[in-house]
C-alpha positions in Angstrom: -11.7 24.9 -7.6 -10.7 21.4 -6.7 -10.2 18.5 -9.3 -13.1 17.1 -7.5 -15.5 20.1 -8.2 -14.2 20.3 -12.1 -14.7 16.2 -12.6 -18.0 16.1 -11.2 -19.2 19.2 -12.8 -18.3 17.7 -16.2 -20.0 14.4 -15.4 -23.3 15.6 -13.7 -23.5 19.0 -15.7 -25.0 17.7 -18.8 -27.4 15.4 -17.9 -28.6 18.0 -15.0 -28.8 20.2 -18.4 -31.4 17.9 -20.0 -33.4 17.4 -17.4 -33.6 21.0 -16.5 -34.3 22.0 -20.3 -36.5 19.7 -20.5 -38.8 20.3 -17.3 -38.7 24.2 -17.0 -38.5 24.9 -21.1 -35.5 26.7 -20.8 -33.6 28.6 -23.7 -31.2 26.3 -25.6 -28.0 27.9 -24.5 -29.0 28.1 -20.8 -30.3 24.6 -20.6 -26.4 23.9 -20.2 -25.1 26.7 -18.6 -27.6 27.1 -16.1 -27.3 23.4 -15.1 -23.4 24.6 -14.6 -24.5 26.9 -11.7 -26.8 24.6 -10.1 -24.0 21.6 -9.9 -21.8 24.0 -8.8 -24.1 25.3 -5.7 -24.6 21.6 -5.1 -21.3 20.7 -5.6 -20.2 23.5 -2.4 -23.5 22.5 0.0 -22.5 18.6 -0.8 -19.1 17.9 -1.2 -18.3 18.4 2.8 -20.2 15.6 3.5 -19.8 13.3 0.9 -15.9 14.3 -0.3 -15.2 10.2 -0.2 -18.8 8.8 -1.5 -19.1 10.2 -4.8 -16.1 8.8 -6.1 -17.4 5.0 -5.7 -18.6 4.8 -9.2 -15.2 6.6 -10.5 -13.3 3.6 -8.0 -15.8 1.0 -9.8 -14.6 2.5 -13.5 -10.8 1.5 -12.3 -12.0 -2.4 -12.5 -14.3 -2.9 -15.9 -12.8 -4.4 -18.9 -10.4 -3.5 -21.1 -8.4 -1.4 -19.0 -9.1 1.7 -17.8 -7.4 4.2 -20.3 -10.5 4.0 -22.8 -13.2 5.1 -20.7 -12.5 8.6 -20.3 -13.0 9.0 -23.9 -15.7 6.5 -24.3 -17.7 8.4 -21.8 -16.9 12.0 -23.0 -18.1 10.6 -26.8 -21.4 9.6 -25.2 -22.1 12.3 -23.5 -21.0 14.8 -26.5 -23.8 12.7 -28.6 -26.6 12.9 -25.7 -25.6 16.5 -25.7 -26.1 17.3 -29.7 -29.3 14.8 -29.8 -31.5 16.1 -26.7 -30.7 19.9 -26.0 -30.7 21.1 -29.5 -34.4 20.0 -30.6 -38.0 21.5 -30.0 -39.6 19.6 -27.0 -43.3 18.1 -26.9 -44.4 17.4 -23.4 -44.2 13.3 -23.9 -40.5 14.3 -25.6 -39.6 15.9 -22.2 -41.0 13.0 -19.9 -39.3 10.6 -22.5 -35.8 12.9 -21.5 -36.2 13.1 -17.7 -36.9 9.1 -17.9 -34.4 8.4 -19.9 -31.4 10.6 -18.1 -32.5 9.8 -14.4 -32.5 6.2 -15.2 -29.2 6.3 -17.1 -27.3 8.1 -14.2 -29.1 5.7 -11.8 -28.0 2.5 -13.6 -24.5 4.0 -14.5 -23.7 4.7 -10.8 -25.3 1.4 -9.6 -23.2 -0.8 -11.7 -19.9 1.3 -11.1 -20.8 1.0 -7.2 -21.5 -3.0 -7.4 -18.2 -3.2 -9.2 -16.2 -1.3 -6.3 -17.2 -3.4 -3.7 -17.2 -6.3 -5.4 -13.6 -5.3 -6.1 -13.6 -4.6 -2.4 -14.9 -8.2 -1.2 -11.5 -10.0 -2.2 -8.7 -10.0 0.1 -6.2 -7.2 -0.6 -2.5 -6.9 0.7 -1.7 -3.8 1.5 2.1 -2.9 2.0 0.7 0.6 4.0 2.0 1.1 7.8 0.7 3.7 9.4 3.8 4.3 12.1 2.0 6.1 14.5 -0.2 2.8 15.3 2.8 1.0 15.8 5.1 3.9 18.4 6.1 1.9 21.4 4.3 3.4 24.2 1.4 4.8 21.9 0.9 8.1 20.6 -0.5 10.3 24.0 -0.9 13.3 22.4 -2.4 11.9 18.8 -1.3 12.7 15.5 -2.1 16.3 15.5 -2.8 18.2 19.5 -6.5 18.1 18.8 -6.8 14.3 18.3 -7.4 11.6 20.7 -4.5 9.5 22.1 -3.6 6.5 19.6 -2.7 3.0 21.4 0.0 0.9 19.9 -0.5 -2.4 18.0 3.7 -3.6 18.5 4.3 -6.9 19.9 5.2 -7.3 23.3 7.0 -9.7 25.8 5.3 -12.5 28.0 7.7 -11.4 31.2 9.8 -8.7 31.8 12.5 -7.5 29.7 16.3 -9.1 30.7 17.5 -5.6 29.2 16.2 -2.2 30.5 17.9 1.0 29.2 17.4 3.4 31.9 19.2 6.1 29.8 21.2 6.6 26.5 19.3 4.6 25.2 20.2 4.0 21.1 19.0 5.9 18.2 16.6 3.2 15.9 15.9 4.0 12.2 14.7 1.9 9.2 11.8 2.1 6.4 8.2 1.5 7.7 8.0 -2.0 6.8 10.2 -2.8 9.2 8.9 -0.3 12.0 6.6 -2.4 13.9 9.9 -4.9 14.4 12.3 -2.7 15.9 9.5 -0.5 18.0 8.8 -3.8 19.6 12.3 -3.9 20.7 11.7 -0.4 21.9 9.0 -0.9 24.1 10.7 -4.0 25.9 13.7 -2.3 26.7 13.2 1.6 26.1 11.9 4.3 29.3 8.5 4.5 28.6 8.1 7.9 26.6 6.5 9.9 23.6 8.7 8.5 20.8 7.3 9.9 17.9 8.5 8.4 14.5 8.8 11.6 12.2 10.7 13.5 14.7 14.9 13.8 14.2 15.0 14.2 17.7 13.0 10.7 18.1 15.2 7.2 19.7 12.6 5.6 17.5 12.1 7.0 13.5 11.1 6.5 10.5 13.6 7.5 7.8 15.0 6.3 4.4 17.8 8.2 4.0 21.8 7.1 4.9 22.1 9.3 8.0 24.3 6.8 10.9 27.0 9.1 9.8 25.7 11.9 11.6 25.1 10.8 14.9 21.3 11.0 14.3 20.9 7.3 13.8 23.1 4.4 15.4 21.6 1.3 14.5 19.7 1.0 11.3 17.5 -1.9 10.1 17.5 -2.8 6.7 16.6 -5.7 4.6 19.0 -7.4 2.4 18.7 -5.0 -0.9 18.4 -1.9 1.4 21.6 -0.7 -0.8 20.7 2.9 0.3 22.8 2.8 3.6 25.5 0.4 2.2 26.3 2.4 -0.9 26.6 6.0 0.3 28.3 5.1 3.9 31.2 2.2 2.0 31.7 5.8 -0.5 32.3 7.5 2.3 35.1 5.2 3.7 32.7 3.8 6.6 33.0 0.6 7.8 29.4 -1.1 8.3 28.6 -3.9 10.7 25.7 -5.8 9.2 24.1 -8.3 12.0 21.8 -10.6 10.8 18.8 -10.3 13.0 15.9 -12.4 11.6 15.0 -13.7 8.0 12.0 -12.3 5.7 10.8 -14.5 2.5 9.6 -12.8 -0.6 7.0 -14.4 -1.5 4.1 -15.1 -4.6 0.5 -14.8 -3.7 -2.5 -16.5 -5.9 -6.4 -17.5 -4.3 -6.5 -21.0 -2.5 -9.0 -22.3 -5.3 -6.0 -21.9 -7.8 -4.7 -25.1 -8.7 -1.0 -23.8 -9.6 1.0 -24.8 -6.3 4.2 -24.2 -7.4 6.1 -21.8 -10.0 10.0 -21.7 -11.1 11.8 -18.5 -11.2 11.4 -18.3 -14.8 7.8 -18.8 -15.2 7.1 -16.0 -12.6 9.5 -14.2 -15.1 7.6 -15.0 -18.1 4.0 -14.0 -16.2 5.1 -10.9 -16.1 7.4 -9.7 -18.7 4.0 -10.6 -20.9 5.4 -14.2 -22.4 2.8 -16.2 -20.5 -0.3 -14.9 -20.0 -2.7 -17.9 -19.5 -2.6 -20.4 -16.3 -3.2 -23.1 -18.8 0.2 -22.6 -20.3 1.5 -23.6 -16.4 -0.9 -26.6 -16.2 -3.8 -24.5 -14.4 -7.6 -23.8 -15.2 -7.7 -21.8 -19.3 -7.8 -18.4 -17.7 -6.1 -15.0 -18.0 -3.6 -14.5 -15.8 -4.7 -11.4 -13.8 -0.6 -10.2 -12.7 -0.6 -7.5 -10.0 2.4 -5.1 -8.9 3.6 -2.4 -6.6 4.4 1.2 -7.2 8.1 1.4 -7.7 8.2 3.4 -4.2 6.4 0.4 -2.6 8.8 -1.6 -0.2 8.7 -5.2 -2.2 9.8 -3.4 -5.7 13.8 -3.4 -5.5 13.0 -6.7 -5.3 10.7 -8.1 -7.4 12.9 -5.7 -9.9 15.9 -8.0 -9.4 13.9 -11.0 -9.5 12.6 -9.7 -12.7 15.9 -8.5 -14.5 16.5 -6.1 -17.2 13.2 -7.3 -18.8 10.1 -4.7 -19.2 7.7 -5.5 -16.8 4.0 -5.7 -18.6 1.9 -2.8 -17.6 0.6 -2.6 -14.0 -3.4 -2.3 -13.1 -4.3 0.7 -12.0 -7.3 1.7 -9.7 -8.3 5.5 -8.7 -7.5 6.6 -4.9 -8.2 9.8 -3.0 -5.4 11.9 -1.9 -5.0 13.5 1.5 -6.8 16.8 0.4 -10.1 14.9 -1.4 -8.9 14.7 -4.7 -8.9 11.7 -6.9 -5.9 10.3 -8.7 -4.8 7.0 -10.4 -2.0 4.2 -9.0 -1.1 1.0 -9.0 -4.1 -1.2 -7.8 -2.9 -3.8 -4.5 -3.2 -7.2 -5.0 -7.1 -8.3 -5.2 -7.3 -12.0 -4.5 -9.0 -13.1 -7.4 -9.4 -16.7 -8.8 -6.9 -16.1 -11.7 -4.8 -13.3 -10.0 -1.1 -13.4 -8.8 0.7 -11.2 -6.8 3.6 -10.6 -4.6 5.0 -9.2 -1.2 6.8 -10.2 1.8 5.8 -12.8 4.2 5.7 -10.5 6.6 2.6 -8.3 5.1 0.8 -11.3 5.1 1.5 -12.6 8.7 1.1 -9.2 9.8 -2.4 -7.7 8.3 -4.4 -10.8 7.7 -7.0 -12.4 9.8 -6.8 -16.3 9.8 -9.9 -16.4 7.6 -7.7 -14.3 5.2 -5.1 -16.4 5.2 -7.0 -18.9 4.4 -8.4 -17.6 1.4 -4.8 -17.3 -0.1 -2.0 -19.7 -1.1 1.7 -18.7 -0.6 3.5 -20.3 -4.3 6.4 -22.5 -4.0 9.4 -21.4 -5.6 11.2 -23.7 -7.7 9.4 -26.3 -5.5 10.2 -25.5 -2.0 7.7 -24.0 -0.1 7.8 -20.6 2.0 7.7 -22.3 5.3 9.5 -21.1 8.6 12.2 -23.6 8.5 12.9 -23.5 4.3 13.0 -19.1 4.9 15.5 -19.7 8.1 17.6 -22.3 6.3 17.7 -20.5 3.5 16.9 -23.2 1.3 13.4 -21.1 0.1 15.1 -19.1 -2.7 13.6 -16.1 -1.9 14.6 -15.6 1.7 16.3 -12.9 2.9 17.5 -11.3 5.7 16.8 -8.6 7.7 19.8 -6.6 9.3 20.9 -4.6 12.1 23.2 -2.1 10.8 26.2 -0.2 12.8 29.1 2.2 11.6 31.8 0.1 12.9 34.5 3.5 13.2 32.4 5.7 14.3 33.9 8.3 16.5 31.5 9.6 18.9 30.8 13.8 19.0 30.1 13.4 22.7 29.7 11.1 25.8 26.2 11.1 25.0 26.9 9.4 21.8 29.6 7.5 22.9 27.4 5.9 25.5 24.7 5.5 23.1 27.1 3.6 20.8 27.7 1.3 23.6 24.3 0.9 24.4 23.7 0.0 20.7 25.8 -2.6 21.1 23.9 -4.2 23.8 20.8 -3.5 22.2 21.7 -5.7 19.1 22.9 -8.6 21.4 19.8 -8.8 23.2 17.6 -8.7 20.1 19.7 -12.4 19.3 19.0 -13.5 22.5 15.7 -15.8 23.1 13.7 -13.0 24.5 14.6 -11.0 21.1 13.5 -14.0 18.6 10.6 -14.5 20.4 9.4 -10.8 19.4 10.8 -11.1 15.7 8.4 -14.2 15.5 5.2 -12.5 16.8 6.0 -9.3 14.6 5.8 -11.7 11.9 8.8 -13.1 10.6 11.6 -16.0 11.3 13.8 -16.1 14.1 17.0 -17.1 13.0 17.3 -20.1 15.2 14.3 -22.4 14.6 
């Protein structure tokens, strides 16, 4: 039995109870229990066709007031009263009408106002930090995610003429977190053999991966943003030498809606917001609202950070919004970024370059930071505070296990040159972020 089967027959049991006590005259004890087995043979005829549907209203719960924690009990407290009030007394036949009425237009109500608050929810622009690598392989994804699916196209950014670079083999092994996928599978598909480069493959010129591994000869050029420390720390314990080339810049950066009247916040106040010591825009010269402060989940890209940005400070408590797991089950993390009038939030540039129509973009307002603006020059300049860059990283005594490798090494060599040539720059800028030369 599935969480999804145990939730709903909690919530729909009882009221399915009453109505069915109610209409057919059934025994006390049965008017619960039987309702049990009906929800149940519903549950197993419905839930395959509906597995995402029924959890709107549960979705809509995440977003009422006062925080989501309470309502669990709230409800189950209703529900326990309904219970002892309706099944355990004799029923007249205006009683039972009065019951039927009253449940069927309670559930009805319940779910349409949980619904209307989902999509409501729904209707602000959100900034999502998910990437999906499969959408963004270099040559598209012929055979689909699974052998049964349709071929995927790919979404990377590509060159306006052919590619001065052209690896005809050898050509070098590319890792790096998801974020920063769609960047170097651009450089792939300009200069790689057109192939089947899968990203969750070892075996792949063109991964996915988090983990410090250009010390095996899987890997030889990883790219990694500035706090990236994962690679850096375990390879300089190891007595390897790293070359870091800067390759483009990336600005972290603070999000609130376009109708806010706050342009600008120091590094302090954006402290203050959320370690809980200001907690009203009025108290930063803005409209006398609550400041609604989102985050990420700590395994979210932007977190290292916004966690060094932040300090040793606790963080106030993050929202929290249900979503459905990849077997149908519901579960609760931290709700992305809603563009509300009074909300803040944060991510890279990049997310919002990247996933955002122009209406979107619009519709949101990139903060200055201690009053300089997120622009393409201030992030390549570095004057922007909260610009960074992004690296391509090398093991500069590396001794190859083979020729294979050692011509790979070569090649990665090449590889990196190219991507600071013009041709190079001119995809980092349509991936979405700043060529180092503007």
């Amino acid at each position: 039995m599935t969480a999804t089967t145990v939730v709903m027959t909690v919530l729909l049991a009882p009221f399915l109870g009453l109505i069915c006590g109610a209409v057919f005259k059934l025994p006390k004890v049965l008017r619960f229990f039987g309702s049990i087995v009906l929800i149940e043979i519903f549950l197993i005829f419905f839930l395959p066709f509906a597995e995402g549907a029924i959890w709107y209203p549960l979705y809509g719960l995440s977003f009422m007031p006062f925080g989501f924690d309470w309502y669990p009990l709230i409800l189950t407290l209703a529900m326990l009263l309904l219970i002892l009030r309706l099944i355990w007394v004799p029923y007249t036949k205006e009683k039972r009408r009065r019951i039927v009425s009253i449940a069927t237009a309670s559930i009805v109500l319940l779910s349409i106002i949980l619904i209307g608050t989902y999509f409501y929810h729904e209707s602000f622009v959100s900034i999502s930090e998910d990437i999906y690598p499969f959408y963004y392989m270099p040559f598209g994804d012929v055979y689909g995610v699974q052998p049964e699916d349709p071929p995927i196209g790919t979404q990377v950014k590509n060159l306006d003429e052919p590619s001065t670079l052209a690896f005809q083999d050898n050509p070098p092994r590319l890792v790096g977190k998801e974020a920063l996928y769609p960047l170097y599978s651009s450089f792939a598909r300009a200069t790689y053999p057109v192939g089947h480069y899968r990203p969750d493959t070892e075996e792949s010129p063109v991964a996915c991966d988090t983990r410090p591994i250009l010390n095996s000869g899987y890997a030889d050029v990883a790219f990694v943003a500035s706090l990236d420390l994962d690679y850096q720390n375990y390879l300089g314990s190891n007595g390897y030498e790293l070359n870091k080339t800067p390759i483009c810049r990336e600005a972290f950066v603070f999000i609130v809606n376009s109708k806010n009247n706050i342009t600008s916040l120091s590094l302090s106040d954006i402290r203050g917001i959320y370690t809980g010591q200001i907690t009203n825009w009025k108290e930063l010269g803005g409209k006398n609202e609550k400041i609604d402060a989102y985050q990420r989940s700590e395994i979210k890209y932007t977190q290292p950070k916004f966690q060094s940005i932040i300090g040793e400070t606790p963080l106030i408590e993050a929202k929290k919004m249900f979503d459905i797991s990849w077997v149908g089950d519901p579960y609760l993390r931290t709700a992305d970024y809603a563009n509300h009038q009074n909300a803040i939030g944060y991510s890279y540039r990049f997310f919002t370059e990247f996933f955002l129509s122009s209406k979107e973009q619009q519709d949101i307002r990139l903060l200055s930071i201690d009053g300089v603006a997120p622009t393409t020059e201030s992030i390549a300049s570095g004057e922007y505070p909260l610009s960074d860059f992004i690296y391509a990283v090398t093991i500069a005594n590396m001794d190859p296990v083979d020729d294979e490798h050692r011509a790979r090494l070569a090649n990665s060599q090449r590889l990196i040159d190219w991507i600071l040539s013009d041709q190079g720059q001119e995809l980092v800028e349509k991936t979405g972020y700043v060529k180092l030369n503007q």
